[in-house]
C-alpha positions in Angstrom: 0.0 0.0 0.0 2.7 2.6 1.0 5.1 1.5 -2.2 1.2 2.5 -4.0 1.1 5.7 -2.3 4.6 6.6 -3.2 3.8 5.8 -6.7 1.0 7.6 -7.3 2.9 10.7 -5.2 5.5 10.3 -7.6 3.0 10.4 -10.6 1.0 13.1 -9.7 4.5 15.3 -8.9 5.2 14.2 -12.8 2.0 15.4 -14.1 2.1 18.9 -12.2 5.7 19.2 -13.0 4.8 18.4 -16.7 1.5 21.0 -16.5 3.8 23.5 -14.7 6.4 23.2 -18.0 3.4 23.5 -20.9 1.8 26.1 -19.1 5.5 28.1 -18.7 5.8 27.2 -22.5 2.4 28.1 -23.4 3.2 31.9 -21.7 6.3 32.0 -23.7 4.8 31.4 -27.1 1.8 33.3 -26.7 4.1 36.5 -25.6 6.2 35.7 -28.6 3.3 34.6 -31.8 0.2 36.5 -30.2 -2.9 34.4 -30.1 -5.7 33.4 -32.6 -8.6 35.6 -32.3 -12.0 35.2 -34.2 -14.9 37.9 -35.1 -18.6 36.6 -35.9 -21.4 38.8 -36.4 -24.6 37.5 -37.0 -27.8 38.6 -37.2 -30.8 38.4 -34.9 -32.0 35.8 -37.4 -29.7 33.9 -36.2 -29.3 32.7 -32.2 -25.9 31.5 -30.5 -25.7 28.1 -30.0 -23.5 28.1 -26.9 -23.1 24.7 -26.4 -21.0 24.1 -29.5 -17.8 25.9 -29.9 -14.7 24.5 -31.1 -11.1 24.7 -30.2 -7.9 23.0 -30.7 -4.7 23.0 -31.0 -2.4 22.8 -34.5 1.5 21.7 -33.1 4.0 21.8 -35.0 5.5 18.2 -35.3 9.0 18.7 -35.8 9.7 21.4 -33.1 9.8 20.2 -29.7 11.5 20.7 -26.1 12.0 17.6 -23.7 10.0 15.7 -26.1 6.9 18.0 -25.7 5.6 19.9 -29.2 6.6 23.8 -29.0 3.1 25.9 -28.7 2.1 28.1 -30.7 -1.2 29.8 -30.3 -1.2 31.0 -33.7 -1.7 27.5 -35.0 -5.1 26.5 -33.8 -8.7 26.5 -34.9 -11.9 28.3 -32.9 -15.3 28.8 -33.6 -18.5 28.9 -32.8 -21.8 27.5 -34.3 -25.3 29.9 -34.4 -28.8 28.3 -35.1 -30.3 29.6 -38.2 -34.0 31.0 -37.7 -37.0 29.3 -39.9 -34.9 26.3 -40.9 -33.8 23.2 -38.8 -29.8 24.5 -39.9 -26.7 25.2 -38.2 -23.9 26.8 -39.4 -20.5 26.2 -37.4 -17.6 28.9 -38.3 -14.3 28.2 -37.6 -11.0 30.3 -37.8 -8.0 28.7 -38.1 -4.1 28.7 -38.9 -2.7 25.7 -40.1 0.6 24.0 -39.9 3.5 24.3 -42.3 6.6 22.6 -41.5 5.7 19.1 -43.0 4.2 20.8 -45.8 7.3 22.9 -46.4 9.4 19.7 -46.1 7.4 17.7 -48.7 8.5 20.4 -51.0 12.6 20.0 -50.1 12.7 16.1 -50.6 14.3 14.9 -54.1 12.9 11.0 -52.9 9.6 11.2 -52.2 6.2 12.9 -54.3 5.8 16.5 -53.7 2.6 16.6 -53.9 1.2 13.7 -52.2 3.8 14.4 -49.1 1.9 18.2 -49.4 -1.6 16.8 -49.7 -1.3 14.4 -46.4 0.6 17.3 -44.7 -3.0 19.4 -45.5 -5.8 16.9 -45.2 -4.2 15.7 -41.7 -5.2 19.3 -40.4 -8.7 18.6 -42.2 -9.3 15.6 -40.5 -8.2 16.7 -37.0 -10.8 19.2 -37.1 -13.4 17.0 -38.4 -12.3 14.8 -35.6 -12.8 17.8 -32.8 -16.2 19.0 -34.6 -17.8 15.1 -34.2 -16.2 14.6 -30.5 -18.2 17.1 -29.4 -21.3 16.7 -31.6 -20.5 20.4 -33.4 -21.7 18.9 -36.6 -24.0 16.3 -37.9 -26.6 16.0 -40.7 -28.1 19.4 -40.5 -24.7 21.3 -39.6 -22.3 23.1 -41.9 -19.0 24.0 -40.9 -17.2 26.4 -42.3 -13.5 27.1 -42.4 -11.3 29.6 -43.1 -8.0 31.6 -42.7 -4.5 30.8 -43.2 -5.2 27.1 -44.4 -1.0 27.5 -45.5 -1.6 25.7 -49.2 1.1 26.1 -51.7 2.0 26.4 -55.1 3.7 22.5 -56.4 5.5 22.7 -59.3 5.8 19.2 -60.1 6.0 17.1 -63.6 5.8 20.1 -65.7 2.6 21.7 -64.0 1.3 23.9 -61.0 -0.7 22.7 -58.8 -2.4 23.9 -55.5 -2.1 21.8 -53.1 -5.9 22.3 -51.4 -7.1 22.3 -54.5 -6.0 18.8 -55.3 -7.0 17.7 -52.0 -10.2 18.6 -52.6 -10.8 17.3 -56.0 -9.3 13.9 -54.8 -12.4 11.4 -54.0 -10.0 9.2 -52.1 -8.5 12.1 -49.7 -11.5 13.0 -49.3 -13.7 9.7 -48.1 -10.6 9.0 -45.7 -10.8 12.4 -44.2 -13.6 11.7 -42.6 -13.5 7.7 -42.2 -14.6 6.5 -39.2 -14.8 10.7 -37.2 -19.2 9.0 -36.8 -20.0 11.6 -39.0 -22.8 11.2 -42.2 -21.5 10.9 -45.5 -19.8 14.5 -46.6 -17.2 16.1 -48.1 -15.0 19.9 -47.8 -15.7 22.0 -50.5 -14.5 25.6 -51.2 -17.2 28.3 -51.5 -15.4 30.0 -54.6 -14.5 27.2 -56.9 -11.8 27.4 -59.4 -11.2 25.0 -62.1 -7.4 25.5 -61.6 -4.5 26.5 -60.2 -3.9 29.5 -62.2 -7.1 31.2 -61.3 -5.9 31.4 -57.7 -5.4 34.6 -56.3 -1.8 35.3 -55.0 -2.6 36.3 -51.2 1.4 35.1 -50.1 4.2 35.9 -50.1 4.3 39.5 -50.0 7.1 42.3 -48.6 5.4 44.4 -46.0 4.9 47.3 -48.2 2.5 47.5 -50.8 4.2 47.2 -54.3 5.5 49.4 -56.7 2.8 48.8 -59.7 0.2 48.9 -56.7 1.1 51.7 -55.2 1.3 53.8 -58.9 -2.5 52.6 -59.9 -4.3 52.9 -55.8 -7.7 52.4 -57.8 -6.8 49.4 -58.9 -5.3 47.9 -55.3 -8.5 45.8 -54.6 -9.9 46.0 -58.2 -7.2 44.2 -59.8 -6.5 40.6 -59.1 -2.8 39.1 -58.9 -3.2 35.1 -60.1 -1.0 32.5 -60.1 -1.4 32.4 -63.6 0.0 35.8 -63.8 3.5 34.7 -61.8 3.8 31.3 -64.1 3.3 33.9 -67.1 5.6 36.5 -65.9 8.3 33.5 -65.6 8.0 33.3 -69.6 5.9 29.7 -69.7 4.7 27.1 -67.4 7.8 25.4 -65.7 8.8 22.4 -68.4 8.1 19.1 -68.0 11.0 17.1 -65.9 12.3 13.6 -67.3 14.5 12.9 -64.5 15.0 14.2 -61.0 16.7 17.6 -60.2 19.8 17.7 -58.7 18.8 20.1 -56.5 15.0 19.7 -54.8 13.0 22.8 -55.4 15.4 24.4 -57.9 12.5 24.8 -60.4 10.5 27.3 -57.8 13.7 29.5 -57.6 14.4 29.1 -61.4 11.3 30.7 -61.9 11.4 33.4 -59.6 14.6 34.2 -60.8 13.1 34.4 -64.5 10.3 36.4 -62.8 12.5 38.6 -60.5 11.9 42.4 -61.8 7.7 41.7 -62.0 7.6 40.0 -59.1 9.2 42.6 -56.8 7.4 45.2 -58.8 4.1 43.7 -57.5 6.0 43.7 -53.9 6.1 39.6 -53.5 9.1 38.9 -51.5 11.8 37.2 -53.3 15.5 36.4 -52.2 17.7 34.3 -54.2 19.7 33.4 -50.6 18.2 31.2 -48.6 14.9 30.9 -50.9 13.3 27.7 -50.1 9.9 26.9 -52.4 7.0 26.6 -49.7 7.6 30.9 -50.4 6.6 30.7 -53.6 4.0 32.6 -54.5 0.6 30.7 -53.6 -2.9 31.6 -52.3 -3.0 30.0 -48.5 -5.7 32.2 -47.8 -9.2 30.7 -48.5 -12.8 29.6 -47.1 -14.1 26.3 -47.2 -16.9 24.1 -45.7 -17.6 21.0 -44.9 -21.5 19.6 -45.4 -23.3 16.1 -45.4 -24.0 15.0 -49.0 -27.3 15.0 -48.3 -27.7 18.7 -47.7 -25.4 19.7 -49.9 -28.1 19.5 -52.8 -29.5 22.0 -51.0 -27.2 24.7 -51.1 -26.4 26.8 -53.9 -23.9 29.7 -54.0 -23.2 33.0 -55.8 -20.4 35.1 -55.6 -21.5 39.1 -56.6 -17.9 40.2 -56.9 -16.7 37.3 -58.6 -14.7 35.3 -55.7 -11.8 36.4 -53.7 -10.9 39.7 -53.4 -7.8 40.9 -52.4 -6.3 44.4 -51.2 -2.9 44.5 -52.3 -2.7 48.3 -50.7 -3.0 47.4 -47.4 0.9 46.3 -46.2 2.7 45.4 -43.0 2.5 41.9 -43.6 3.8 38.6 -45.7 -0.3 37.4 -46.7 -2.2 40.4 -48.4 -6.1 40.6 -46.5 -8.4 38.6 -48.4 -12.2 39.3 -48.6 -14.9 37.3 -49.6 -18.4 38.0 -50.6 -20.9 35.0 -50.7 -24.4 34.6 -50.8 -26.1 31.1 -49.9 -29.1 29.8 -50.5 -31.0 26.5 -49.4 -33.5 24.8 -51.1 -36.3 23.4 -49.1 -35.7 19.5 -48.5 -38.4 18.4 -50.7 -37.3 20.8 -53.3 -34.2 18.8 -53.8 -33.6 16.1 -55.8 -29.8 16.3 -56.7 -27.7 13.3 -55.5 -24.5 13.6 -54.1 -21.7 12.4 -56.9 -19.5 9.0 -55.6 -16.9 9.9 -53.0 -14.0 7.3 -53.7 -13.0 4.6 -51.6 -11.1 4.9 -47.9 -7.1 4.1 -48.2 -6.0 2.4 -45.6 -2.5 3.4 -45.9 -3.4 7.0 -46.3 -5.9 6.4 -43.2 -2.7 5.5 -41.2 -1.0 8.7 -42.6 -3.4 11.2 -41.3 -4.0 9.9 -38.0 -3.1 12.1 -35.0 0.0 10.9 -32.5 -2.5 11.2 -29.5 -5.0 8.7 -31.4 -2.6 6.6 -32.8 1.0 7.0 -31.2 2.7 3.9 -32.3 1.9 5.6 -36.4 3.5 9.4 -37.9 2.7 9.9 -41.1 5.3 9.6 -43.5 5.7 11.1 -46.8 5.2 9.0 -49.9 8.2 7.7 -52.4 8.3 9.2 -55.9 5.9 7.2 -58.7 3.7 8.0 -61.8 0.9 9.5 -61.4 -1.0 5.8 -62.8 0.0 4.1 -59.4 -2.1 4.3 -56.7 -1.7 6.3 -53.3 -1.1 2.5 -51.8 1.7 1.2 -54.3 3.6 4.9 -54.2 3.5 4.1 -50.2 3.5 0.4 -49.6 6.9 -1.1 -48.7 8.5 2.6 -47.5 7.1 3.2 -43.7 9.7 3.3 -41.9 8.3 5.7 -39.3 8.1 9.8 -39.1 9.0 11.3 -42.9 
């Protein structure tokens, strides 16, 4: 009994010791990164649903002291969910700042796919929210949650293309089924409120200087008017980057080959560029965006328009490395019975990829890992079966 007592003495003078270091470390980052703050305004249409807010925290993996993940209350998500008057809806908005470091990593390896390392690196964010929103019953059939903020996508340049890299997550059936696999949710998927086709429609909203550029600054009437793409950068580089038949000697040298092609425009548009020390999760890319998450089966029911077109961004305003982003968008639902549009197939859950975006605190003994180089033919299984040899 006393060897018990001393035990569990001994335990508990662990666990304060431990509190007593995250809540010193938790002090320290939020003095140093500032917190996350959200604003909602709603009208009185609309009643606060008290009972389901949403917080968590977004750590990065790689930076740690005396094996505990570094805060930093930046990278988080909040939000709160309001009760929408005259139909049986709720609409959950969340704020959030996502991760980069394995992202940005997926970007500086010559042995493994870009893209796919980028697009687990993303949807393992998604699916931790997801997993927070269903733990505490903050969305179910009649519940859209929104999301938006820094969501940190890039710009891939990968086997002669762009791609964005929450773009492609989205458009991928299989990311998206195992998103949500087995979170006790009803079927759904994320979807972004203004759609693009492609990459290149994408506004730039990263990575800026902190004062306004040059061509901005000469045309103020156009600062908000006039839309920076990604297809603008790729064109000011002379072409879309060319098509690679074996691997570069030097991961990421495409990114700064372009920028260095594009050097005079893009400083003139005041996007940051350094040939020291560039590294290519700073090319320019739109990490800024608003998407939602909805059941299939209410998702026939809504129907969007967009009265200034989509994003909106003011390249005027300066004093940071994103440019503010604005986005006017007007929803309307159908009546239930008014519906009769089915949901298209979502793809089938990877079981591999399943193990890649599961959390440490859910599944400790698994870190996901970033997938080997392969055509784009093979399947997300093939390009990772055989290589899991723990954290990537």
């Amino acid at each position: 009994a006393e060897a018990s007592r001393l035990a569990a003495e001994e335990r508990s003078s662990k666990g304060e010791s431990q509190a007593g270091l995250l809540n010193f470390m938790d002090g320290m980052a939020t003095k140093y990164n500032g917190n996350l703050k959200i604003l909602l305004l709603f009208s009185d249409r609309c009643s606060n649903d008290a009972k389901s807010s949403l917080f968590g925290r977004l750590n990065e993996d790689d930076m740690s002291v005396a094996g505990r993940p570094v805060p930093n209350p930046k990278k988080a998500f909040i939000g709160r969910s309001v009760q929408i008057g005259g139909v049986e809806l709720r609409f959950t908005f969340v704020a959030s700042h996502f991760p980069v470091h394995r992202l940005a990593a997926s970007l500086e390896q010559s042995i493994i796919d870009p893209l796919s390392g980028a697009k687990i690196a993303l949807a393992r964010t998604l699916r931790k929210i997801l997993r927070q929103a269903a733990r505490r019953g903050v969305v179910d059939g009649n519940t859209v949650l929104f999301l938006q903020g820094d969501l940190n996508s890039r710009t891939v340049l990968q086997d002669g293309s762009a791609k964005d890299v929450l773009l492609e997550v989205l458009l991928d059936p299989v990311f998206q089924a195992t998103i949500a696999h087995g979170l006790e949710l009803p079927a759904g998927r994320w979807h972004e409120v203004a759609q693009v086709e492609q990459v290149e429609m994408l506004p730039v909203t990263y990575k800026f200087q902190s004062d306004p550029g040059p061509s901005f600054q000469k045309a103020p009437e156009q600062g908000r008017a006039t839309a920076l793409t990604i297809g603008d950068v790729l064109a000011a580089a002379g072409s879309q980057p060319a098509a690679q038949t074996e691997p570069q000697p030097v991961p990421g040298s495409e990114y700064l080959r372009l920028c260095m092609k594009a050097r005079a425009q893009l400083l003139d548009w005041g996007l940051s560029f350094a040939p020291a020390g560039f590294r290519p999760f700073r090319f320019p890319a739109c990490p800024d965006r608003v998407v939602y998450w909805s059941p299939d089966a209410l998702e026939g029911r809504l129907s969007w328009s967009l009265p200034q077109g989509g994003y909106e961004v003011n390249h005027l305003q300066g004093g940071s490395d994103h440019r503010p982003v604005a986005l006017d968008a007007v929803l309307r639902i159908a009546a239930a019975e008014d519906c009769h549009v089915a949901a298209a197939p979502i793809g089938p859950v990877d079981d591999i990829l399943l193990e890649a975006l599961e959390e440490q605190e859910d599944k400790p003994e698994a870190s996901p890992v970033l997938p080997p180089v392969a055509s784009d033919k093979s399947s997300l299984r093939e390009r990772m079966g055989g290589w899991w040899p723990g954290r990537g």
